[in-house]
N, C-alpha and C positions, 0 to 999 in steps of 0.2 A: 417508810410509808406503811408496812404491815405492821409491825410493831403500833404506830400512832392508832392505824385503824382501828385495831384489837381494843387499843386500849379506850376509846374513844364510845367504842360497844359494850365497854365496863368490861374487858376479857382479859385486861393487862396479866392478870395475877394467874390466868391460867395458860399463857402464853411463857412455859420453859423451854423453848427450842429454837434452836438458831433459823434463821429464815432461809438459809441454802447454804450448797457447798460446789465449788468444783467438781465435771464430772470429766476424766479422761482414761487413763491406763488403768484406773481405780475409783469403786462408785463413789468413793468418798473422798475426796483430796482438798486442797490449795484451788482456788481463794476460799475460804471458809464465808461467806455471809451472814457477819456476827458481830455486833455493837464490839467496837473499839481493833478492827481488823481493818488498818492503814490500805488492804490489798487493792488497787485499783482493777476493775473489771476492762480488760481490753477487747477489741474483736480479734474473734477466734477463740475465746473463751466460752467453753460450754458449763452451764450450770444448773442445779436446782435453786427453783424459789420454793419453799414446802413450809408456809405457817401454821401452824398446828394449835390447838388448847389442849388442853390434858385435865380432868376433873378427877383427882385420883379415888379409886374406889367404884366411879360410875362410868366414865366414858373417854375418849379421845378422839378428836381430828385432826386431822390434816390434809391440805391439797396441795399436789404437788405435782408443776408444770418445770419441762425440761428446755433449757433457753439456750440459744448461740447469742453472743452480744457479735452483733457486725454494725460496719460504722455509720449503716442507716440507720441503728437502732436496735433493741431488741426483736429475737426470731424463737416465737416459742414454737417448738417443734411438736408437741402436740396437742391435740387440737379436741379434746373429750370433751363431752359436755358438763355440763356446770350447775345443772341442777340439783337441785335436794331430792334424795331417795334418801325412802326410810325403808329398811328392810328388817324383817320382824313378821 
């Protein structure tokens, strides 16, 4: 769904980063969330979703929300606001 959107917004091409990753013992680990990663998301599974562009040379983003999958559904666990700030 990030990936489509990005790309949908004409950002495919400055979208290089995976859209999240397992968070547990290690901020980085298993299940990695990245086109061709079989990993199924179970509950109890804490994760990043973090899609990013990157414009090399000028700029980069990313937003990144922290999620439990439990078997209502997703639990993002925090909860910041979503606005556009420009700081400058």
């Amino acid at each position: 769904m990030a990936r489509r959107s990005l790309a949908t917004a004409g950002l495919a091409d400055a979208f290089i980063h995976r859209i999240g990753h397992g968070i547990g013992l290690e901020a980085h680990e298993d299940p990695y969330l990245v086109s061709g990663n079989p990993t199924p998301l179970v509950a109890g599974h804490a994760f990043s979703i973090e899609p990013g562009v990157y414009f090399p040379g000028r700029f980069g983003m990313r937003l990144e929300d922290i999620v439990v999958a439990d078997a209502a559904g997703p639990d993002r666990l925090n909860q910041a606001r979503r606005d556009l700030a420009i700081v400058g």
